[in-house]
Structure formats: structure tokens, C-alpha cells
C-alpha positions in Angstrom: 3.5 28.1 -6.0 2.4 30.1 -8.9 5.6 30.7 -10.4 6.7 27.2 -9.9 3.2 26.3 -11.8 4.1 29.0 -14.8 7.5 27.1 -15.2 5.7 23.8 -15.2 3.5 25.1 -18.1 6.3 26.5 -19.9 8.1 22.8 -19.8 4.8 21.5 -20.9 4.0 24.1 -23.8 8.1 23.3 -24.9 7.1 19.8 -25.6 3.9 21.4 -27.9 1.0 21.1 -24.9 -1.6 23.7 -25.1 -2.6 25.6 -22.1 -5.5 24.5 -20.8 -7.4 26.3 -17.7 -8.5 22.6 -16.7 -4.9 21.4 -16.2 -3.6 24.4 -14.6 -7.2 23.5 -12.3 -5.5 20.3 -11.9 -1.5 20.8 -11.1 -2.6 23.6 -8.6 -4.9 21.0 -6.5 -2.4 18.0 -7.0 0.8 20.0 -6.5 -1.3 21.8 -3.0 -3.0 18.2 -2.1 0.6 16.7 -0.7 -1.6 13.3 -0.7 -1.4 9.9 -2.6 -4.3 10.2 -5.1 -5.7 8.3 -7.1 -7.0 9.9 -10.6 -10.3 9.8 -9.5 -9.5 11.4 -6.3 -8.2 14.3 -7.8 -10.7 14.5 -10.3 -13.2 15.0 -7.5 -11.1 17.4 -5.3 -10.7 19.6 -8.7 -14.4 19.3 -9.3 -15.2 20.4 -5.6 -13.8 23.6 -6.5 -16.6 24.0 -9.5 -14.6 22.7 -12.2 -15.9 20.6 -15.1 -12.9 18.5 -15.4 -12.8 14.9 -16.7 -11.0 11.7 -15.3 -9.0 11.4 -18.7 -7.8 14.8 -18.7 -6.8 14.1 -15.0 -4.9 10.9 -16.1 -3.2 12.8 -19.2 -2.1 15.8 -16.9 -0.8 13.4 -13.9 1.2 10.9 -16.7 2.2 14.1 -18.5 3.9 15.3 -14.7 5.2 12.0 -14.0 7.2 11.9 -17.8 8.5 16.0 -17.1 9.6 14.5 -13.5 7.3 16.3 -11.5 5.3 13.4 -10.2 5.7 9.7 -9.0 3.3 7.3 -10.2 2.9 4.5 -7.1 1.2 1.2 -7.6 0.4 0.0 -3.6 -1.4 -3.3 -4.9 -4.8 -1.9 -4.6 -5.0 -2.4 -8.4 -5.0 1.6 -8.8 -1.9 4.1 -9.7 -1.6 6.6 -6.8 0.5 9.7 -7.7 2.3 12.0 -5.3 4.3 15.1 -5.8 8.4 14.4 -6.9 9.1 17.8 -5.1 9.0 16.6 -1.8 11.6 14.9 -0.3 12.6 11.9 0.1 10.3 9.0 2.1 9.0 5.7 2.7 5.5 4.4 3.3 3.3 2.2 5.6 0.7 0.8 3.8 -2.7 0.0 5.7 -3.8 -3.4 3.5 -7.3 -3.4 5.6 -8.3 0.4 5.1 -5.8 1.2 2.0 -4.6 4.3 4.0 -1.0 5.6 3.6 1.6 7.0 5.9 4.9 8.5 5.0 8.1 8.0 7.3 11.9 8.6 7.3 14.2 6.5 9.3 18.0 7.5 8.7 18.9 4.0 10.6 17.7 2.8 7.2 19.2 5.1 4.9 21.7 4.3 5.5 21.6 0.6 6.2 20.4 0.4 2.4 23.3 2.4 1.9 25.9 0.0 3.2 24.1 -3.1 1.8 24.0 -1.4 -2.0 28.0 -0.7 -1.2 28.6 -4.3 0.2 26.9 -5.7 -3.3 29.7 -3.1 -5.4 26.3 -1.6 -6.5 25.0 1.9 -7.0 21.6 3.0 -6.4 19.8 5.7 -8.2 16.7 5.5 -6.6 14.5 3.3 -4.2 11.1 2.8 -2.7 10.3 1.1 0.3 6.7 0.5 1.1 5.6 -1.8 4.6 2.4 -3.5 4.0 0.2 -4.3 7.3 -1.8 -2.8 9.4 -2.6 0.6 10.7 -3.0 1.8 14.2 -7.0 2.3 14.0 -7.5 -1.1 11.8 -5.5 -3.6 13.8 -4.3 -6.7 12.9 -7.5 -9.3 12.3 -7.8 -11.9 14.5 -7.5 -15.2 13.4 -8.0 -18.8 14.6 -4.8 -20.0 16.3 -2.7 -16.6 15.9 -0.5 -15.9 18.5 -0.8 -11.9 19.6 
């Protein structure tokens, strides 16, 4: 992780960023969170370590990663950017739209029915995201007047 960190610092110091201890503070804990956060959230893990660090300098940092390719800024209608890590691999995600919570999943099925739809369409992908809104297993669906279960 460390070395992967210097190289990061190296990208960012090639496009004339300063080193900073409080973004190092911050790559470490977002790069080591493997978590959706929001800036705010990783402002307060970073602070939990007994750093001074600011929201703002936690937004600069995470759209700095996002523009060197390092991170993926996600928008889950919640009306708040989550950002997760671009090294890990590639996945889908269930979205909780009672408790906001986020799970990750990979189903080759489809993969590779996306796959053959983009090909039937004479079209090439470069990238998706799939996100499935509902609910999650502690939250339940809400029960309404006249729904049938």
C-alpha cells in the first residue's frame, strides 16, 4: 500500500500538487476503507485517527483521485456523491432506498448477458454500472395498503 500511495503522490506532484501530510492522511484511510463514502464520512474516519483535516480538502483529494483514475465518484440518489476505490474490480450494487446501505455483487449470468445485448445493438461498451434499488434484508419491503406480498 505504501508504494502504491508514493506512486499516487508522484502522479499528483506531476500535475503541480504539493504534498500535503493531510492528503496522504486521506488516500491511506480511503484507499484502506474499501467502503462507499461520502466526503463527510471520510473526513470523520480521517479525523478519528487525530487528524485536523477539513471537508474541502477531503473533496479536493477525492475529485483529484477520481480525475488521475484512482477513484469512482457514485451518485445513488441520496443527493450525496459516494466515492469508492477504481482498484478494485469490477461489481455491481444493491441499493437499500430505506436505510441507504450498499452491497456489492458479481453475477457472470449478467456479464455476460450485457455482453450479448451491447453485441446484438452492433455496440461497444467501455464501461457500465448497474445499481438495483430496493430493499435490504434487515429493512424489508414497507407494507402498504392493498400490496400483495
Amino acid at each position: 500500500m505504501d508504494r502504491f500511495l508514493r506512486r499516487v503522490e508522484v502522479e499528483i506532484a506531476a500535475l503541480g500538487g504539493r504534498r500535503s501530510k493531510s492528503r496522504a492522511r486521506i488516500m491511506e484511510v480511503f484507499f484502506r476503507s474499501g467502503r462507499h463514502l461520502t466526503a463527510e464520512e471520510l473526513a470523520r474516519k480521517v479525523r478519528g485517527r487525530k487528524s485536523n483535516v477539513g471537508v474541502a480538502t477531503v473533496y479536493r483529494t477525492l475529485r483529484l483521485l477520481a480525475r488521475l483514475g484512482y477513484a469512482k465518484e457514485l451518485d445513488f440518489g441520496e443527493g450525496v456523491k459516494r466515492y469508492e476505490s477504481s482498484l478494485a474490480a469490477h461489481h455491481d450494487h444493491l441499493v437499500c432506498t430505506e436505510c441507504g446501505s450498499v452491497a456489492e455483487f458479481k453475477e457472470p449470468r449478467i456479464e455476460r448477458l450485457q455482453e450479448d445485448v451491447a453485441k446484438d445493438h452492433g455496440f461497444s461498451p467501455t464501461m457500465h454500472r448497474l445499481s438495483i434499488y430496493g430493499y435490504c434484508r434487515r429493512c424489508g419491503p414497507p407494507e402498504r395498503e392493498g400490496r400483495v406480498k
